[in-house]
Each structure stands twice: as structure tokens, then as C-alpha cells.
C-alpha positions in Angstrom: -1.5 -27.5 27.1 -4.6 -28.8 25.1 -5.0 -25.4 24.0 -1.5 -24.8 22.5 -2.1 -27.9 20.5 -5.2 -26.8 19.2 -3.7 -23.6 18.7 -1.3 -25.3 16.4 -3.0 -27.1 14.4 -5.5 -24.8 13.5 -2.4 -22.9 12.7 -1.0 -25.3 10.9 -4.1 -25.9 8.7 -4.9 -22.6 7.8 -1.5 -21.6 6.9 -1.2 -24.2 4.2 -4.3 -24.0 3.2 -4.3 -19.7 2.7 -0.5 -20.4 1.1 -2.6 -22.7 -1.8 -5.5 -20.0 -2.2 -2.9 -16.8 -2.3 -0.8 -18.4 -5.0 -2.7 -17.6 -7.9 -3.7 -14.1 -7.3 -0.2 -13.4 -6.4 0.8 -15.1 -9.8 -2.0 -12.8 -11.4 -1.2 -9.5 -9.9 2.4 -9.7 -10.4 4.2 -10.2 -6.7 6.2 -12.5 -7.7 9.8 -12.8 -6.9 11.8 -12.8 -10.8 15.2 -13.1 -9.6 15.2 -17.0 -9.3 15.1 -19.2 -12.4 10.9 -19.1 -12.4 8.7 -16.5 -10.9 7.9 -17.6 -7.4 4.7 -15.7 -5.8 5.0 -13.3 -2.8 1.9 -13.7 -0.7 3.1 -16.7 1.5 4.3 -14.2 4.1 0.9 -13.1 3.7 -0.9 -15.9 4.8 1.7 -16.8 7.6 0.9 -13.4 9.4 -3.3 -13.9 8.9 -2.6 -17.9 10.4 -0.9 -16.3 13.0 -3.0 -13.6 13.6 -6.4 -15.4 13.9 -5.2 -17.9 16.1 -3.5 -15.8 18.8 -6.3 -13.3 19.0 -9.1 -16.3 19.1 -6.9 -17.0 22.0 -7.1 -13.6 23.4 -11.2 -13.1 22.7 -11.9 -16.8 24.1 -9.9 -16.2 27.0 -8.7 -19.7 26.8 -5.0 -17.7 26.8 -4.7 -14.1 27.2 -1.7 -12.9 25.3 -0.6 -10.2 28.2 0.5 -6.9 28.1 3.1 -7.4 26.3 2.2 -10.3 23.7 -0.6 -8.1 22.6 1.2 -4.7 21.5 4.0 -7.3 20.1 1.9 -8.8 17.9 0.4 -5.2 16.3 3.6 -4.5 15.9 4.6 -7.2 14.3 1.4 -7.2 12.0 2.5 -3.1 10.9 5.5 -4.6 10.0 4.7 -6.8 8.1 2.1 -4.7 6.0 5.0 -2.3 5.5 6.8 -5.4 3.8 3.5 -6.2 1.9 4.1 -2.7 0.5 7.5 -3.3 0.0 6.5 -6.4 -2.7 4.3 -4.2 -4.3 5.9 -1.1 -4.7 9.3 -1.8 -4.3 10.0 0.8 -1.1 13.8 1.7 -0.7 15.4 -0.5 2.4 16.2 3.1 4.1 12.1 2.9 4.5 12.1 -0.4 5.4 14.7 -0.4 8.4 13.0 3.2 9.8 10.0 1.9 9.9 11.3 -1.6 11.8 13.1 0.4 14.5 10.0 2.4 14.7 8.0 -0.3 15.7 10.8 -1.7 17.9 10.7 1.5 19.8 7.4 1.0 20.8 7.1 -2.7 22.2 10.6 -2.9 24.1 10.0 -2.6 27.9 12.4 -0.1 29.0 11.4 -0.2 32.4 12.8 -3.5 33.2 16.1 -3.3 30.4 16.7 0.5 30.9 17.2 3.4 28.2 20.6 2.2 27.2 19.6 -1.6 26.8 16.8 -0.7 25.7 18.1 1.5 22.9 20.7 -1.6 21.6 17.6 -4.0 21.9 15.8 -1.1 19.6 18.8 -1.7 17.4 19.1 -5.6 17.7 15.5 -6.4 16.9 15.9 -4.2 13.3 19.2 -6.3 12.8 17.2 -9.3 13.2 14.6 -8.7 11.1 16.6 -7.3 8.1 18.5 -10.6 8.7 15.4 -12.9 7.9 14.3 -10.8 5.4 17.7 -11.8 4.1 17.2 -15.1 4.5 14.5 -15.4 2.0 16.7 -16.1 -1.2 16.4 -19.5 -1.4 13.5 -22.4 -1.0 12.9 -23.1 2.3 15.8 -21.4 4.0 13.9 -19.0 6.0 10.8 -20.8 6.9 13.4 -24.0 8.7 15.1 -21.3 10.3 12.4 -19.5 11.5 10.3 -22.6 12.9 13.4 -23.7 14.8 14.1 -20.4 16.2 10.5 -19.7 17.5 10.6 -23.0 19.2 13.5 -22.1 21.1 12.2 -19.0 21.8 9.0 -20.7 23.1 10.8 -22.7 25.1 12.4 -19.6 26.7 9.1 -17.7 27.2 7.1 -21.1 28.9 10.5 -21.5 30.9 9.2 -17.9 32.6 6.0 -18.6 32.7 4.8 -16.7 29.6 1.7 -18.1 28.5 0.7 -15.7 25.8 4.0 -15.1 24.1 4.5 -19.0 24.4 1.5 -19.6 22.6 1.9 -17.2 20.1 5.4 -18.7 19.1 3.8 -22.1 18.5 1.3 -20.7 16.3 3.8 -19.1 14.5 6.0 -22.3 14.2 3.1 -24.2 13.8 2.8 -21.2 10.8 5.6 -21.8 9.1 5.5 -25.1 8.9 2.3 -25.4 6.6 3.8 -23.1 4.5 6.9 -25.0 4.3 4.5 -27.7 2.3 4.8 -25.0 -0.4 8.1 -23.1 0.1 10.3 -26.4 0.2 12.4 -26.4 -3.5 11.3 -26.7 -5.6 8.9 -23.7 -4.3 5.3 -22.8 -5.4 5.4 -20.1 -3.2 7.6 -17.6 -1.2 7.8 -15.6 2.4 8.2 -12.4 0.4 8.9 -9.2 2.5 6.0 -9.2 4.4 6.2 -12.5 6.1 9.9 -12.7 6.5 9.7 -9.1 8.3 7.0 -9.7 10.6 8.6 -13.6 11.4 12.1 -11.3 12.1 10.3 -8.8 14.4 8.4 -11.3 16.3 11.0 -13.3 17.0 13.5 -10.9 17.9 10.8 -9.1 20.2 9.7 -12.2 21.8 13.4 -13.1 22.6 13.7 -9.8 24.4 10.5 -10.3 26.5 11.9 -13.5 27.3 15.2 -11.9 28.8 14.3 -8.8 29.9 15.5 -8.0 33.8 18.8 -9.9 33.1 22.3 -9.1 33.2 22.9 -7.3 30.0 26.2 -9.5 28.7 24.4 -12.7 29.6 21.6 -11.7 27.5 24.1 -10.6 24.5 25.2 -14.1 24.8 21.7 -15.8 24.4 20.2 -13.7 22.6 23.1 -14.1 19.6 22.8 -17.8 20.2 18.7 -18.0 19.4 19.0 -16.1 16.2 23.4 -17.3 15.1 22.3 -18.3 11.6 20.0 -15.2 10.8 23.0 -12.9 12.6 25.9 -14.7 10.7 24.6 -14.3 7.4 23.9 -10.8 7.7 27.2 -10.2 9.2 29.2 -12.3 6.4 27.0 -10.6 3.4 27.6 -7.3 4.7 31.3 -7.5 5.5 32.4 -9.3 1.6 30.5 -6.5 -0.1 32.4 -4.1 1.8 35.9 -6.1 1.0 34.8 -6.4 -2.5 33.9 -2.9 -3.2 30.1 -3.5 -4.2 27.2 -1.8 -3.2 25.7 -3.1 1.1 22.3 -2.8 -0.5 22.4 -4.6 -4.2 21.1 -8.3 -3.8 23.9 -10.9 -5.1 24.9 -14.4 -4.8 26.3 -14.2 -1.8 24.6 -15.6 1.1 25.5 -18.5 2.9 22.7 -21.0 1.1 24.5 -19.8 -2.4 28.6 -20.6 -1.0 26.8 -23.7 0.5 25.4 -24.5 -3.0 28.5 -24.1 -4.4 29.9 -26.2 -1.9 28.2 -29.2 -4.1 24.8 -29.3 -1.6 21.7 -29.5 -3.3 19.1 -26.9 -2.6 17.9 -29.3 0.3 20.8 -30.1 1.4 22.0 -26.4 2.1 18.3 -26.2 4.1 19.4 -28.9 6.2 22.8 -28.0 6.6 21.3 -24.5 7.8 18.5 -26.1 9.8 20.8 -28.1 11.8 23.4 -25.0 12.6 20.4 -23.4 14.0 19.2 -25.9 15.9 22.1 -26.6 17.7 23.3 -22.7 18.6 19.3 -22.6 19.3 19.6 -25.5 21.8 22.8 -23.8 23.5 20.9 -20.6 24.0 17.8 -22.4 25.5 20.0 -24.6 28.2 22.0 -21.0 28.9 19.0 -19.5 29.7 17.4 -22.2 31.8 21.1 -21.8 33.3 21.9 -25.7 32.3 25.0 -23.9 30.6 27.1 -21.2 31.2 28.7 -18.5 29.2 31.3 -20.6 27.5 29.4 -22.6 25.8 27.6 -19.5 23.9 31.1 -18.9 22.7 31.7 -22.2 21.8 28.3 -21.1 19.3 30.2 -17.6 18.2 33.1 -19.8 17.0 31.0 -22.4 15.2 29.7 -19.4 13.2 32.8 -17.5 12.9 33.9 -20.8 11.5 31.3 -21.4 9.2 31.4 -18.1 7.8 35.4 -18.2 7.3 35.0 -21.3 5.5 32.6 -20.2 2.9 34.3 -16.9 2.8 35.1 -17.8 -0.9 32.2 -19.2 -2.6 30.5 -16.1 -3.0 29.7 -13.7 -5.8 32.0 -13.7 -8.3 30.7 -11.4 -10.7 31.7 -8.3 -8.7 35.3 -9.7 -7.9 36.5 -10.1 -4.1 37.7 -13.5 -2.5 38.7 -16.9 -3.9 37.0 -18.1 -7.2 34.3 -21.4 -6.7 35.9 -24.6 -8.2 34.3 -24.4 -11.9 33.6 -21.0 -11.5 33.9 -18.4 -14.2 37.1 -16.1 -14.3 36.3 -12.4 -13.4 36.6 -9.8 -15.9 39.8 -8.2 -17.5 41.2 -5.0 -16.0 39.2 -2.4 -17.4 36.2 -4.3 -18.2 32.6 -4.1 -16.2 31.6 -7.0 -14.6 29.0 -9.1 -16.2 30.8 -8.7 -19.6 32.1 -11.2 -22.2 29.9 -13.8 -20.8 30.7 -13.6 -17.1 27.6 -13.1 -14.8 26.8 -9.7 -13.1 25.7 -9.1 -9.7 22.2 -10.6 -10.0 23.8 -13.7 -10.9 22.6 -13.4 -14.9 24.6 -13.0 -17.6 25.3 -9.6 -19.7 25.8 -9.0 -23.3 28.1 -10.2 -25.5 27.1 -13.2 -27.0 25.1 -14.5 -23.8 21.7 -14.8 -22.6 19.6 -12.6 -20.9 17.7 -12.4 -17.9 14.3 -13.5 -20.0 16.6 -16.5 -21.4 17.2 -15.1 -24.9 20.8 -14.3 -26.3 21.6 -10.9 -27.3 24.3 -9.4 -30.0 27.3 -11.0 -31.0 26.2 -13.5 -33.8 23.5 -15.6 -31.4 20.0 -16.0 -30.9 17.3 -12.8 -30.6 13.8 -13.4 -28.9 12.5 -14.6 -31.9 14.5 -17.8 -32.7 16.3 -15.9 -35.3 20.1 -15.8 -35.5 22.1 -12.4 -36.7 25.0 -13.3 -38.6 28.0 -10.3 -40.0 25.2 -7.8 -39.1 22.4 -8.7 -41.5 19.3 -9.5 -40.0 17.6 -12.8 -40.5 14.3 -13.7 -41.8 12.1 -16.6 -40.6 15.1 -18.1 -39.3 17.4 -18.7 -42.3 20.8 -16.5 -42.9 22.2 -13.9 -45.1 25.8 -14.5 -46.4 27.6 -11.2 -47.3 24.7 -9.1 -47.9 22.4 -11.8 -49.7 19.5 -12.8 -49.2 18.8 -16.9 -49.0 15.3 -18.0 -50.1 14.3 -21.6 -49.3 17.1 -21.9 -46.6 19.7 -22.4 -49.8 23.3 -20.5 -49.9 24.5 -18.7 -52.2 28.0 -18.9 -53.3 30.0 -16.4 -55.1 26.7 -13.9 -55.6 24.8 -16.8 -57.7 22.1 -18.4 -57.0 21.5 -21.9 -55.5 18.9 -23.9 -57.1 17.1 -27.1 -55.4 20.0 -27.2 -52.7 22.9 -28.2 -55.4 25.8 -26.1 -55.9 26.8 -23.9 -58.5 30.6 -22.6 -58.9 30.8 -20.5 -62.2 27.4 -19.5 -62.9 26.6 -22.5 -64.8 23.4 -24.4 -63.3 22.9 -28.3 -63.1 19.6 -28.9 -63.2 19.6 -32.3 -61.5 22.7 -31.2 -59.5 24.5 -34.8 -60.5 28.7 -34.2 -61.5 30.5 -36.2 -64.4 33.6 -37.4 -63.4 35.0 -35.4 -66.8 33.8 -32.0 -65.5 30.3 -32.0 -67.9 27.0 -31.9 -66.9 25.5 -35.4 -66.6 22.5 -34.2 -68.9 22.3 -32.2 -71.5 24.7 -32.1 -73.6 28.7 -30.3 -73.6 29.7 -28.2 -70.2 32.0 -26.4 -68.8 35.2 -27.9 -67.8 35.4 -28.9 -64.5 38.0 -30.8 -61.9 37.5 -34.7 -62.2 35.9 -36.0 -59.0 37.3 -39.2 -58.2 35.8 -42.5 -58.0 35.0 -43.5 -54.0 33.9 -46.7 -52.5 29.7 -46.8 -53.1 29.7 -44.4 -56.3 30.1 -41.4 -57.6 29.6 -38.4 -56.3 25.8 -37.8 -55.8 23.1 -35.3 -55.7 22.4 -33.6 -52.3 20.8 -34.8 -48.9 17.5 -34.2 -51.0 18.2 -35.8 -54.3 20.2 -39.0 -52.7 19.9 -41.9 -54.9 21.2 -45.6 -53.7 24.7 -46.3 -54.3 25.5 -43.1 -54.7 27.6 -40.8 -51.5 27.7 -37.0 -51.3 31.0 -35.4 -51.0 31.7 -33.5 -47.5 30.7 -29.8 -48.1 28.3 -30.8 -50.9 25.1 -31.1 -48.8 22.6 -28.0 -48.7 19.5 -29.1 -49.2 17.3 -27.7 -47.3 19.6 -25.8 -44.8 19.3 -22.7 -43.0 23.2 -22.0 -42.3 25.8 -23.7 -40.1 
């Protein structure tokens, strides 16, 4: 007992403190995740696995708790996987790679000789599911690391409930794990799980689960074994399933998970962490009382309608830039027939918007009349020069117009070629100075004076006529 609480908060400590020291050679070498509005770094997962690590295996060299025969091989496992999601955040692997190389691993820790060759293969299978599923998870701030601390909890609880010292332990260092680098993951975050930690939380979770409830009957441990990972399981299931109805791509990332339909439920980004935190918690609590046998099968239904129920719900607050289900309240329409998706200002599948007329993913605004990556605006095709316009194939110098191919002088206006040097109008169509003019429309008299000079050459008791300020200006 005193041990496990050492054991945690040693854990606890070094996570947080490894999730500060990894952030800015993350930043520096480039893992950073770029699909959220800032790039978050990638090594958190990183330091989870090594607080993890160090702790369970001071355990095993001080003999103070022995992981077992099966906690140890777990744990390598575990740790291979997640180095091939560290290799995933820096080179990008294909998911194909990814999943192989999880049921690999899988194949190599499950006990077959208490669950069988059948069971065994569908626990192969169920422990890959699970840990693409908190990979998954790892799209928003905090999402995956309150999932994961709740779930190894109540998979601790299962393992001390069979007197499984070493995989006990090991869960609570991993809880304990998580929830340092929750001090850095929680929105908004400095840092994020990245592949590597949210592959190697997955695989030891699912793994210990199946240690826990090995030797049982098989459709009791279907039941409890859905109920300690529902929120992982459902949002897998409810991703994969509306890509398929919509007609996009299994493997593209989108908007679509159930922390992005809560979000556009109204929640805030912490508010969708607790909404998830608390689903978990309570189908985790169900599947810790069926497995002490305080509850019987029922009641892990009760926890397969609660997310059936959940998912149906949100069923139309997903992506709608690749069409499929009911458009968000305040959401943009979807595309015309025969138009791509992500066009004319509606967002693609990555959740940014596409050309015509609207930003990019680095922020700027592309074609269309708006706003290059210098500042400069692009106006009937003519390109623009420190940020001032061209007007039918002119060029402006000082910011001025020009009107009717002549030349505008001081920021006053000129409408027949004539120039007024101090840009003042008589009210009988001359120039104020120097001498006869061309005739011009009489401006009449208004309320403070005659019509002025421009915003530049204002004088008191004087008032510029609408349209006659361009001092100074740079366009519209």
C-alpha cells in the first residue's frame, strides 16, 4: 500500500516534470501537432511512457513489487508500441503500419492458455481496437489523458480485486502518469499525448483489462470489458460508421469525433472533457461492480444504451465539409451539386477553409480580390505594391486614385484634366486661385461652409463632400 503511493507520486512528479523539459525540443525539432489553431508539441506521450517505465521497473529491481509474469512482457509491449507511435510523429507511418504492428504485439502478451485460441484471437483483435481508439481520442486538450486516468483506475481496481499486485501497481503509475501531464495537456494545451503516448496508454490498458478477466466466461467478459473502455469504443465506432454513410475516406482525420459534436453542442473545450470524463466514469464504475459481481449483466447493457444513445444524439454535429447527416445550428451550408467540398468558402475535411476568397491553413487569404501573405490586397488582377491598389491598370503612387487616367495630386480630385493646386472648389465652377477655370457644376452652400479641401487640407468651418476625401488612402 505504502508502496503504490510512493509509486504514484514519484509518477506523478516525473511525468510533469519530463512533460515541461520535452516541450521545447519538441517545439524545436518539429513534432508538433499543426492541425489545431496553434502547433501543440508531440513528446508528452513521450514522457508518460518513461514516468511509467521507471517507476514500474524500480518496482520490479527493488523487489518492493514484482510485476509477474505477465505485467513484465505487458509493459515491453507496451513500450514497442509506443516507440512505433514515436516513429509515427516523426515520420508520418501509414495507419496500415500502425494497426500491424499493434496486433503484433497483442499476439505476443495475450495468455491463450487460460482464454483459448479463439478468445484469444478476438482479444488479439480487441486490444488493437482499443488502442487505435485512444489514439483517436487525442484530438482535443485533455480528452485522452481524463479518459485514460479514469479508465486505468478501473482497471486497477479490477486487477487488485484478483490479487494482481504488479499490474495493479503498474496502472496507478500510469494514472498517476497521466495526471501530471494533464497539468500541461488541459486547454488550453502546452503540450500533447501524440501517437506514442496515446498508443502505448491504449495497449496497456486494453492488455491489462484482459489479464484482469482472463479464465472467464467469454460473454461476461464482452460485457465488461466494453464497459471499462465505452467512451474510447463509442467514438471509434460513431467516427467510423458517419464516414462510411457520408462517403469519405475511414482513414482521413475530420471534425468528427464526439469532443467536436459536443463542442458544437455549445460546451466549451472543458466542458466537453467533463462531459466525457463523467460518461467514462460511470460505464467504468458499472464494469468494476460487474466484475466484482456487485452487478449483473443488465446493467452492462444499461452502459451499451447510454452510449448508443450518446452517439445517436450527436449523430448530426459532425463534419460538415464532406456532407452526410444534419447541419450544426450556425453551421455553413455544404457545397452546390457539382462543387468539391471546401469550395466557395465552406471548410474541407481538416476543418480549414479552401480557396476562393478565404483563408488558408497558415491564416492568410488567397485569390478572389483578398489578402496574400504579405498584407497586400489583389484587386481586378493587378498586383499591388506596398499595400496600396491599382484601378484599371494604373498604378497609384502615395496611396492617391486616379480617376479617368489622370493623375491625382495631394489627395484632391481632378475631373477634366484640369489641376487645383490647393484642391479648394468655387461655388461658380472656377478655381479658387488663380485666375479664370473651367466651368464647373455649382456646389451648393451646406450648413458649416463650403465645400472643403480633403481629410488632409481640412480647414475650420469648412465640410468635405461625401466621396471627396482621398488623402492619403490606399483604396476602399
Amino acid at each position: 500500500m505504502l508502496y503504490g503511493i510512493a509509486a504514484a507520486t514519484a509518477s506523478f512528479l516525473l511525468a510533469a516534470l519530463l512533460a515541461a523539459l520535452l516541450r521545447a525540443p519538441a517545439l524545436r525539432l518539429g513534432l508538433a501537432d499543426r492541425r489545431r489553431r496553434r502547433p501543440v508539441p508531440l513528446l508528452g506521450g513521450a514522457a508518460v511512457v518513461l514516468a511509467t517505465g521507471l517507476v514500474a521497473w524500480a518496482g520490479e529491481w527493488s523487489g518492493a513489487v514484482p510485476l509477474g509474469a505477465g505485467a513484465g512482457p505487458l509493459l515491453v509491449a507496451a513500450t514497442a508500441v509506443g516507440a512505433l507511435g514515436l516513429a509515427t510523429d516523426v515520420w508520418r507511418l501509414r495507419r496500415r503500419w500502425l494497426l500491424a504492428g499493434t496486433a503484433a504485439a497483442a499476439a505476443c502478451v495475450v495468455p491463450y492458455a487460460e482464454t483459448g485460441p479463439v478468445a484469444g484471437a478476438l482479444a488479439v483483435g480487441w486490444i488493437a481496437l482499443v488502442t487505435a481508439a485512444f489514439r483517436g481520442l487525442d484530438h482535443a486538450d485533455g480528452v485522452a489523458g481524463t479518459v485514460g486516468v479514469v479508465t486505468a483506475f478501473g482497471v486497477g481496481a479490477c486487477a487488485a480485486a484478483e490479487l494482481m499486485d504488479g499490474p495493479a501497481v503498474l496502472l496507478l503509475a500510469l494514472a498517476a502518469a497521466l495526471t501530471g501531464f494533464l497539468l500541461h495537456n488541459w486547454h488550453p494545451a502546452r503540450i500533447a499525448l501524440g501517437a506514442c503516448g496515446a498508443l502505448f496508454t491504449g495497449f496497456l490498458l486494453a492488455g491489462a483489462a484482459v489479464f484482469a478477466r482472463a479464465g472467464r466466461e467469454p460473454g461476461a467478459d464482452a460485457g465488461v470489458l466494453f464497459a471499462l473502455t465505452a467512451v474510447p469504443v463509442a467514438d471509434a465506432v460513431l467516427v467510423l460508421l458517419s464516414r462510411r454513410l457520408a462517403g469519405r475516406p475511414l482513414t482521413r482525420g475530420g471534425p468528427d469525433h464526439l469532443a467536436h459534436r459536443l463542442r458544437r453542442l455549445g460546451l466549451t473545450p472543458q466542458g466537453a472533457v467533463v462531459v466525457l470524463g463523467g460518461a467514462a466514469l460511470c460505464a467504468v464504475l458499472v464494469g468494476v461492480l460487474a466484475h466484482t459481481g456487485r452487478v449483473g449483466g443488465p446493467a452492462v447493457l444499461w452502459v451499451a444504451g447510454g452510449a448508443a444513445a450518446g452517439c445517436w444524439g450527436c449523430r448530426g454535429y459532425g463534419c460538415t465539409g464532406g456532407g452526410g447527416g444534419v447541419r450544426s445550428p450556425g453551421a455553413p451550408r455544404p457545397p452546390a451539386a457539382g462543387r468539391s467540398p471546401g469550395r466557395d468558402g465552406h471548410r474541407g475535411p481538416d476543418g480549414h477553409r479552401r480557396p476562393g476568397g478565404h483563408r488558408r491553413r497558415d491564416g492568410h487569404r488567397v485569390s478572389g480580390g483578398h489578402r496574400r501573405r504579405g498584407g497586400h490586397r489583389v484587386s481586378g488582377g493587378h498586383r499591388v505594391s506596398g499595400g496600396h491598389r491599382r484601378r484599371g491598370g494604373h498604378r497609384v503612387s502615395g496611396g492617391h486614385r486616379r480617376r479617368g487616367g489622370h493623375r491625382v495630386s495631394g489627395g484632391h480630385r481632378r475631373r477634366d484634366g484640369h489641376r487645383w493646386p490647393d484642391g479648394r472648389q468655387s461655388r461658380g465652377g472656377r478655381q479658387s486661385r488663380g485666375g479664370p477655370g473651367p466651368r464647373r457644376r455649382p456646389v451648393p452652400r451646406r450648413r458649416g461652409g463650403v465645400a472643403g479641401p480633403s481629410r488632409g487640407n481640412r480647414s475650420p468651418g469648412r465640410r468635405v463632400l461625401p466621396g471627396n476625401d482621398f488623402s492619403g488612402s490606399s483604396g476602399r
